[in-house]
N, C-alpha and C positions, 0 to 999 in steps of 0.2 A: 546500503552497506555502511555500520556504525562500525568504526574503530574501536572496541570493549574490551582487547583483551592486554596483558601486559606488552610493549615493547612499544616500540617509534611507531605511533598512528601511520597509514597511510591513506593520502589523498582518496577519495571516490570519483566516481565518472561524473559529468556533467560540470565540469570546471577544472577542465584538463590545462598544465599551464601551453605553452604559446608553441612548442613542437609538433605535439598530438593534434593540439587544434587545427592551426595553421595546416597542417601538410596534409589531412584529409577535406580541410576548406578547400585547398587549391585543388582537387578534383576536376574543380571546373571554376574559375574565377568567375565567371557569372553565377550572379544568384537569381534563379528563379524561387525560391525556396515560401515559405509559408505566409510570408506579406501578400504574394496573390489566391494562398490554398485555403491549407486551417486559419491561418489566422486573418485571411478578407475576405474570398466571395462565397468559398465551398461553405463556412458555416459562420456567418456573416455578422450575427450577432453579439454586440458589442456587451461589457458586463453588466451594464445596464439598460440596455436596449429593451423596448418596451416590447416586442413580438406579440404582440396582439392587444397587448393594455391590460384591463382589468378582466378577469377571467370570472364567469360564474361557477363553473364546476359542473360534475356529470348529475344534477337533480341530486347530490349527498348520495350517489352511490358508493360507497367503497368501490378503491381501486386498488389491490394488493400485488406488489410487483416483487419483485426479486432484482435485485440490480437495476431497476427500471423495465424490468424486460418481463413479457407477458411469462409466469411461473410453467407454464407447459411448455417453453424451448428449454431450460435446464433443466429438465425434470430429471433427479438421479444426479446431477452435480452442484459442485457448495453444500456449503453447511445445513444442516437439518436444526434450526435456530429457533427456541419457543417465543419468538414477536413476530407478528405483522408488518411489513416494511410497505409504508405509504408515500409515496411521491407529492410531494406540496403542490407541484404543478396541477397535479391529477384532482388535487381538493377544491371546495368551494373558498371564493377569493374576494376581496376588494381591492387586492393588491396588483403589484405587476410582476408577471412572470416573466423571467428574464430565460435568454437564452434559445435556441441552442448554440454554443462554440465550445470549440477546441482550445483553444487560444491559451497557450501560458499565463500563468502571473492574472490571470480574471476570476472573476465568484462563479462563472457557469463553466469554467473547464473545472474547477475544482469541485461540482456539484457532481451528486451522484445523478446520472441519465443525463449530465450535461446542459442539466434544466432547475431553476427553483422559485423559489416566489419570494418578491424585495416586496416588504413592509414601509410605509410611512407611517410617524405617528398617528394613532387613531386607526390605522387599517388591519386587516385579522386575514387568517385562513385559516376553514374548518376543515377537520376531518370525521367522516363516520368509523363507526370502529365495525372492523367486520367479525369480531369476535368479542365474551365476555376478555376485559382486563383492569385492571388494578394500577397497573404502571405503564407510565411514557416514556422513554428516549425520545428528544430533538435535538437534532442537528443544524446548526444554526451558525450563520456568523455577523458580528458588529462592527465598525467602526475601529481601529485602532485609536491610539491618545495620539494628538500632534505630534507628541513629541518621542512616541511608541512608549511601552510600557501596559497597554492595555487601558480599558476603561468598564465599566459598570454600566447596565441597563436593564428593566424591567421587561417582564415578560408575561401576560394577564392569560391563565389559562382556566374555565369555566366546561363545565358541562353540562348539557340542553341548558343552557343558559342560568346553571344554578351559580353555589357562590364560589366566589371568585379565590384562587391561588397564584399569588407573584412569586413567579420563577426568577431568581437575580443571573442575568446572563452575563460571562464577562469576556473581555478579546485577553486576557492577561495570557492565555497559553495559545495566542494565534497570532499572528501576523507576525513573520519572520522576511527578511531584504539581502538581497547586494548576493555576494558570492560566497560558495561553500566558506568557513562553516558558518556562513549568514550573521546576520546581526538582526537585534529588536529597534534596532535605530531607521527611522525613513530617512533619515537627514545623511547618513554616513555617506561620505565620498569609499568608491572603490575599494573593498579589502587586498584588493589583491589586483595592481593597474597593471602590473608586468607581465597580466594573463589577456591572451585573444580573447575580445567578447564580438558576438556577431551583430549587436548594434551599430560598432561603426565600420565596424570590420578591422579591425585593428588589433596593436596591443599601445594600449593609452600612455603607460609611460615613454613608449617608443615614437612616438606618433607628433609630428611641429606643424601646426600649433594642436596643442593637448583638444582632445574631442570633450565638452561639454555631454556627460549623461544626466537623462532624466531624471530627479528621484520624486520618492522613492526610486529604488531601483531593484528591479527585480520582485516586488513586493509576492508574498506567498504564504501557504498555512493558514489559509483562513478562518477554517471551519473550526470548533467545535461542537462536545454534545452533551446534555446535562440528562442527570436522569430524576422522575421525580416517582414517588409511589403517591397514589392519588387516596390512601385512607380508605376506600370501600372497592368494591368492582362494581364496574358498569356492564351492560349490556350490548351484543350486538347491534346494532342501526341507532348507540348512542353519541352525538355530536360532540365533539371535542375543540372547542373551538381557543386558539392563540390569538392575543389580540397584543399590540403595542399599545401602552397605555398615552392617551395625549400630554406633550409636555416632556416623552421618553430622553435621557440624555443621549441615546442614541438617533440621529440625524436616520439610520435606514436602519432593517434589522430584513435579513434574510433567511426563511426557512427554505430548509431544504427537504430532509426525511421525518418523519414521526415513524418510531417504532411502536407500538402496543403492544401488552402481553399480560399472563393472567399469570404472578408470582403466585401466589398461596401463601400459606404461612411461613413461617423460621422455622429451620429443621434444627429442633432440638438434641443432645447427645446428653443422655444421664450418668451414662458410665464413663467418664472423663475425666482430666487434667483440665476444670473450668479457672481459664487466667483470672475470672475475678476474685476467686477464692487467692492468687497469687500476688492480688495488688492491682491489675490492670485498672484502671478507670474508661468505663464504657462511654461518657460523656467527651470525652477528647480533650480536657484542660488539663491533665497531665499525662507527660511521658511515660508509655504502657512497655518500653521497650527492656525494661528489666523482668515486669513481671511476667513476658511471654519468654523470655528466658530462665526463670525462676519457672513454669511452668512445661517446656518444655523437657528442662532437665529431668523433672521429676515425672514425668511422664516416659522416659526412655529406662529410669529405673526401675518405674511400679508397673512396667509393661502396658500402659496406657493411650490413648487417642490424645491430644489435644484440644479441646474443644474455646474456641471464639462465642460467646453467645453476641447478640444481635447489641450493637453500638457501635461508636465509630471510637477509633483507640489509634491514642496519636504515637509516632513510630518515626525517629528520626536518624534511624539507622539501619544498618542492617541486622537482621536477625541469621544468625549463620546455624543452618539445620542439616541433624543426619541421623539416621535410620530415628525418623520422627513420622507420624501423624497428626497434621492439624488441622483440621474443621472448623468451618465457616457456621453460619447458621442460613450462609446461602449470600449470593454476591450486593442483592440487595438490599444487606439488613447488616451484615457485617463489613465494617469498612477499615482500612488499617491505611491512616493517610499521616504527610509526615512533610516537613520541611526539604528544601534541600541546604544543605548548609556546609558551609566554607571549613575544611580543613585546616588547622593551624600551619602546618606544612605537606609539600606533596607526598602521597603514599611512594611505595615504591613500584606500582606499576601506574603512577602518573596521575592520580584522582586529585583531584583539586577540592572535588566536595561528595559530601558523602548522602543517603538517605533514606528513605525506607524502600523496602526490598528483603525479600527472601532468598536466603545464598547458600549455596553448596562449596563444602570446600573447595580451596584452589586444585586443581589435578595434581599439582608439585607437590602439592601436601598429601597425599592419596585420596584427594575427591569426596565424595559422600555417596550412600547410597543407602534403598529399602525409605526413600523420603516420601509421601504421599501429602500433599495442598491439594484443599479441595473447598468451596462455597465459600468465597470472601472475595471482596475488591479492594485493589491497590490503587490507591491515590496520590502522585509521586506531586512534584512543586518542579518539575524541570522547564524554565524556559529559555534556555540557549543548548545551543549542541557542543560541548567539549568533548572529542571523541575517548579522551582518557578517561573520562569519570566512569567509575560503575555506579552509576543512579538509576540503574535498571529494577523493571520489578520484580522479577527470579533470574539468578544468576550462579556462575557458578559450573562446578562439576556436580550430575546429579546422573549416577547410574540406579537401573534397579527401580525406578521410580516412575511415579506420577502424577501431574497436575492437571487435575480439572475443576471445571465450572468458578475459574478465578472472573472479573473484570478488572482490568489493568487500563489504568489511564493515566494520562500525563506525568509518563517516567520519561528515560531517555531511549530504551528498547525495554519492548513489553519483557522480551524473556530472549538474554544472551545465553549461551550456555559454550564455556572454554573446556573441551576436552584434553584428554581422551578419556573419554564416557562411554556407558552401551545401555541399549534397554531402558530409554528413557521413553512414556508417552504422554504427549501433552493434547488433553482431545478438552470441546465442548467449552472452550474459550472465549471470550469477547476480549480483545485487543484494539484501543480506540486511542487517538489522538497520542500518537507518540512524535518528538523530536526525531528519532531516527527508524530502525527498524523497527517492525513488529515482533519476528522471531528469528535466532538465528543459530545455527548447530554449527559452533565455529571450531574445527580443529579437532578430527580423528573422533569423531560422533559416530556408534554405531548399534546396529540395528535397532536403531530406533522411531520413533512414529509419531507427524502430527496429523493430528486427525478431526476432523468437525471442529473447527474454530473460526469464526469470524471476526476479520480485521477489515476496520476502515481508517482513513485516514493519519498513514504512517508518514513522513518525514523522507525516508528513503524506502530499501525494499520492505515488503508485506512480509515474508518469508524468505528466507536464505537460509543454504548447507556452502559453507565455507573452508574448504576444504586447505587453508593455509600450514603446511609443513607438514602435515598429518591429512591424507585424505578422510572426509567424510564416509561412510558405506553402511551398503545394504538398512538405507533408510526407505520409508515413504511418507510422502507429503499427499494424504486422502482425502477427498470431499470437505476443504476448507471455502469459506469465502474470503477474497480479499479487496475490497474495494477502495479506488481511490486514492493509491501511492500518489504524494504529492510531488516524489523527487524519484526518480529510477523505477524498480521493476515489481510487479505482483509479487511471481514467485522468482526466484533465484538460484541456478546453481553454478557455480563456482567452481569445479571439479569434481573428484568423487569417481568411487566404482559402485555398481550396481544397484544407485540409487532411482528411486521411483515418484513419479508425479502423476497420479491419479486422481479425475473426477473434480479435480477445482473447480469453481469460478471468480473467473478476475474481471472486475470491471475498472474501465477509467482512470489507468495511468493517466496523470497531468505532464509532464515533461522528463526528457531524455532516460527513458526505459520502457522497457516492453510489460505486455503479461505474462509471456515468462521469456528469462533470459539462459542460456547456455555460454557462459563466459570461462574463458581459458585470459585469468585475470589476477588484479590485485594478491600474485605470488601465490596462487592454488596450484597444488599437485594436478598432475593430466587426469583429464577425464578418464579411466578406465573399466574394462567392463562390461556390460549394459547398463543403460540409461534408457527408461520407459519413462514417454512425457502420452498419458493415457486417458483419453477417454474426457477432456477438460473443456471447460468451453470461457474463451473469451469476448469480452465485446468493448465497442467501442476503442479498444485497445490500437496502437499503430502509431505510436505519437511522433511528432518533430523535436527531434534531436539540434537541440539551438546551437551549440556551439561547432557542429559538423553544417548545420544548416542543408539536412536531410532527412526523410519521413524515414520511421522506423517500420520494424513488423511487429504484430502481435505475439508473436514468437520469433526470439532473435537471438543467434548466434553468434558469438563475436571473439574472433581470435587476435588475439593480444598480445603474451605474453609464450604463447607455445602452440602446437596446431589441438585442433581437437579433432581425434580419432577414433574414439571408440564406438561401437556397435551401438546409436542410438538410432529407436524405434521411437516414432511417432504417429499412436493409432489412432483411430477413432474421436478427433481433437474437432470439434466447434471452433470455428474462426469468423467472428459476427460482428458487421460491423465495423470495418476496420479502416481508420482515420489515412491510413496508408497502404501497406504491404502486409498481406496476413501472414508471409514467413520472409525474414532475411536472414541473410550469412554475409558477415561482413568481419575483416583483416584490418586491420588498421594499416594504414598508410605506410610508414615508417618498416611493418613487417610483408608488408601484404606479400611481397616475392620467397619469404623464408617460411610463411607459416599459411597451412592449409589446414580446410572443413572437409573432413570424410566421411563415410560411413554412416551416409544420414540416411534412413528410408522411411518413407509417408504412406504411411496407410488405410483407407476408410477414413477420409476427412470432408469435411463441410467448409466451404468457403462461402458464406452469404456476405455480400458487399464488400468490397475494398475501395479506398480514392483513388489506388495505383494497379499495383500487377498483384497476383496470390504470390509470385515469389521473386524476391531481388536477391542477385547473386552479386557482389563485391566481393570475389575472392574465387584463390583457387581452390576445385576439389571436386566432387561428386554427390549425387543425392540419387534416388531412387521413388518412385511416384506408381502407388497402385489404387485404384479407388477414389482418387482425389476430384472429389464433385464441387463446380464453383459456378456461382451465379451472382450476377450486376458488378462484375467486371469491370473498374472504371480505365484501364490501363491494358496492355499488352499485358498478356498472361504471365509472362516470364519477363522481367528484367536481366538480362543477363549480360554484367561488364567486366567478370571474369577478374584479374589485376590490371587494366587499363593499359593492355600492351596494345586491343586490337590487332593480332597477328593475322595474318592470312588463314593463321589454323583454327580461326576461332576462339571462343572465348576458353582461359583455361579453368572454366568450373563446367561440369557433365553431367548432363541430365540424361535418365533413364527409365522410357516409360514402359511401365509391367502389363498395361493395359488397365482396361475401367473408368482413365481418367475421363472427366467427362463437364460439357457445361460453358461458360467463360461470361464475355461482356459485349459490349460495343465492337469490341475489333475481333469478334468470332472466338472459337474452342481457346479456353487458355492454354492446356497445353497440345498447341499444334502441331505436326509430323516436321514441319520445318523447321521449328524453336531446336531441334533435336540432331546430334546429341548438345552441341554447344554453339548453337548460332550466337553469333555478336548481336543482340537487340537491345544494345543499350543508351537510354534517356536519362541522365545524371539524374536531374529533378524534373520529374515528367509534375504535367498539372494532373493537381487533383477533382476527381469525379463525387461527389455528396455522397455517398450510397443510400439505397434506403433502406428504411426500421427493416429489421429484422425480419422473416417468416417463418408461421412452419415449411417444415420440409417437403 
């Protein structure tokens, strides 16, 4: 959750100051918590642990995963994406492949499938291509500069060992420290000591004598991803092999994904508003940002498209667009990248620096609309998080519209959008390497639609409907992938009536958020309505919540600031995998006696694997359970601690089984006739159980 819109930023989760913290810490003054689960024996491996050493690989088979996850368990959820998604682990190697861990703040929690392969100079890993392609994405990360800032290093990429292309890879847009809104410094002491961290367990400025932390501290953001067109297409069973060249300035270099995929040509447009006829320069040495202005204009008068042809066109501002058309020659070929740069003084909704980005009126001003982006990538320069700036890549009020087939990379959110707006859809997206969110429909956003977009490596959430002063409604969030929120949650809802969550897939939350969250929070209208979370499937998901110093669920609830009651249905949901709990409901401390979880009912669900229970109750309320199948159960099927009165009446959260449920763990059926309706079984921080990989059904 990025602060983007005008007024007083507010705080996000995971760096709550010392109230919040503290008074759900004291839960239980002992900590059992992730020192002996995720983060030591349950997945043991360190970020550089060598788990097995140098790997040869399966004989140069291809191995094409989806999330790391064999493509026949999600079949029908996530994005329908035209690349290949290759696991490094899964390639031939001289390297070492690190991993598996959970473990915050490391290169293999941050990895996607929680696994990748560390390069030394001189060392490679191949991939075979299991399809004709042209173009690679790698995901990769290096070394920070001592003294952060980023650093420079060579990347040798060859195929069946023809000639050679140096990919320059850089950490300049990775390695972020210390506490929300983080810093690029290892060296900084504390931004913020007067906040609980659960290092010492403390709050440091309070605390005689002052606790000595590690730095870096909190180090994060590792990853990014470069993309390259390789000049001809190769063939299925052709060898792609990355090599660090000997001598690299980088000391290790870790791949983690190789995409492949078969672009084709630029999509030409001849009936157009072409910007080089308007001054643009395709080359990138001068500012295009007038001539796509001068261009659009004229294109909204002679009833005209826009058209981008194939260049990179530098853009250090915003381009502010309405009832326009403009075309890419396709994301690969068209690139519209731009500085971020310092404002003489602040706007007046707080922007300190400004930069490229595509923007829809502000709503005050009546909005924009009938606007259609489509075949171009955004290349933004943001490497810190200011929650005021709009250095976003589409922004804005944008009814009536649609954007696809953009690539958005290293802005501050790939795409905020400040209502109130309707009928916006954004499908068929690549969202990569943001400082904060991926997307987010903040404020009276409605009937609107995101749909087939894949996001990795966002900052905060993957997706968010923010429903602040104005609810959200009648959206749906359908067949996206989201992988690898670095900070918080896949997907996200915030409030909202009758909004829909269909058909995702989220993998590999890294710390304190779920795969998808249901938060009655950061000043959102109530839930109202129906709320459908349908048909999605997560993995790996469950992570440990550091500053509560408690494993999360893969799906997680959390009342905060009001109860959440409305009529949510949760059907037919995959829960795979899961580092913890594959459902909680949790009250914050401070409300837990004034604010209750209603109205929840589970339907036609899959539970394969959990380290804890399928469901932790922390609050009061009720839920509803029909068809709920769970297998390798590492915990009591049901945690249930209610608001920690322990009364004689039992816990005050009620469970209510419809029948079907069926399956569980080590300790027999999860959900048992005993557990029922509200027995007390509650284990603060029960140990966690490994689960294993995934299966079919």
């Amino acid at each position: 959750m990025s602060r983007s819109s005008t007024g007083a930023g507010r705080r996000r989760s995971g760096r709550p100051p010392r109230r919040a913290a503290a008074a759900l810490a004291a839960l239980t003054a002992a900590a059992l918590g992730l020192g002996g689960a995720l983060g030591g024996t349950a997945f043991a491996d360190t970020a550089f642990a060598t788990a097995g050493g140098a790997r040869p690989g399966p004989g140069h088979a291809p191995v094409v995963t989806r999330a790391a996850l064999d493509p026949a368990l999600v079949a029908g959820r996530g994005a329908d994406v035209p690349f290949a998604e290759q696991e490094a682990e899964n390639a031939a190697t001289d390297g070492t492949v690190i991993g598996p861990d959970r473990t915050a703040y490391t290169l293999t929690a941050e990895a996607s499938g929680r696994r990748a392969v560390r390069l030394a100079p001189g060392q490679y890993v191949e991939f075979t291509l299991p399809a004709a392609a042209d173009a690679v994405t790698v995901r990769y990360s290096i070394p920070d500069a001592p003294g952060g800032g980023g650093i420079t290093a060579p990347l040798d990429l060859t195929v069946n060992g023809g000639a050679r292309t140096t990919m320059t890879l850089t950490s300049r847009y990775s390695w972020l420290y210390n506490q929300y809104p983080f810093s690029d410094d290892p060296g900084a002491d504390l931004l913020h000591p007067d906040w609980w961290i659960t290092e010492c367990s403390c709050v440091p400025a309070a605390t005689t004598p002052a606790p000595v932390v590690a730095k870096p501290f909190r180090p994060g953001h590792a990853y990014d991803e470069q993309r390259l067109l390789l000049g001809r297409s190769y063939r299925a069973g052709d060898r792609v092999r990355l090599t660090v060249p000997p001598g690299s300035t980088a000391a290790w270099t870790v791949i983690d994904v190789l995409d492949s995929q078969l672009v084709g040509a630029p999509k030409v447009a001849l009936v157009a508003a072409n910007v080089l006829a308007f001054g643009a320069d395709p080359t990138g040495r001068r500012d295009s940002a007038d001539a796509i202005d001068r261009a659009v204009a004229f294109a909204r008068r002679s009833h005209l498209k826009v058209y981008l042809p194939p260049g990179t066109y530098q853009v250090n501002r915003h381009i502010v667009v309405d009832d326009v058309t403009i075309e890419g020659a396709g994301s690969w070929y068209t690139i519209i990248k731009g500085h971020q740069v310092d404002l003489p003084a602040p706007a007046p909704d707080g922007s300190v620096h400004t930069g490229v980005g595509f923007y829809g009126k502000d709503a005050a001003a009546g909005g924009s609309s009938h606007v259609h982006l489509s075949g171009f990538a955004i290349e933004g320069d943001v490497r810190e998080r200011i929650d005021t700036d709009q250095v976003n890549g589409v922004g804005g009020a944008l009814s009536d519209s649609t954007i696809e087939g953009l690539y958005v990379h290293h802005t501050k959110v790939g795409m905020w959008f400040d209502g109130p707006m309707a009928n916006l859809t954004v499908r068929d997206n690549v969202i990569a390497d943001q400082i904060a969110d991926g997307l987010n429909f903040h404020t009276g956003v409605r009937s609107s639609a995101v749909v087939n977009n894949f996001v990795r490596n966002t900052g905060d959430d993957g997706i968010a409907l923010w429903s602040e002063r104005i609810e959200d409604a009648g959206n749906t969030v359908d067949r996206n992938t989201v992988q690898s929120p670095v900070l918080a949650n896949g997907i996200a809802l915030y409030g909202g009536s009758d909004n829909t969550v269909s058909r995702n897939l989220v993998a590999d939350p890294v710390r304190e958020g779920s795969a998808i969250q249901v938060g009655s929070r950061f000043g959102a209208e109530p839930f109202t309505g129906q709320l459908r979370i349908t048909d999605n499937t997560t993995v790996r998901a469950g992570t440990y919540e550091l500053n509560w110093n408690i494993g999360l669920g893969a799906l997680w609830f959390y009342a905060l600031d009001r109860d959440i009651a409305a009529d949510i249905q949760v059907t037919g949901d995959h829960f795979l995998d899961n580092g913890y709990n594959a459902i909680m409901l949790v009250a914050d401390w401070p409300v837990k006696d004034r604010y209750s979880i209603t109205g929840l009912h589970f339907k036609d669900i899959r539970v394969d694997g959990t380290g804890t229970s399928v469901l932790s109750a922390r609050a009061a309320g009720s839920a509803t359970f029909e068809n709920v199948d769970a297998r390798n159960v590492g915990a009591v099927g049901v945690n249930n601690c209610g608001t920690f009165h322990f009364t004689p009446a039992g816990s005050e959260f009620t469970l209510t089984d419809l029948g079907g449920n069926e399956g569980g763990g080590t300790t027999g059926p999860w959900l048992a006739p005993w557990e029922l309706p509200n027995t007390l079984t509650c284990d603060d921080r029960p140990p966690v159980t490994v689960p294993p990989a995934p299966a079919r059904w």
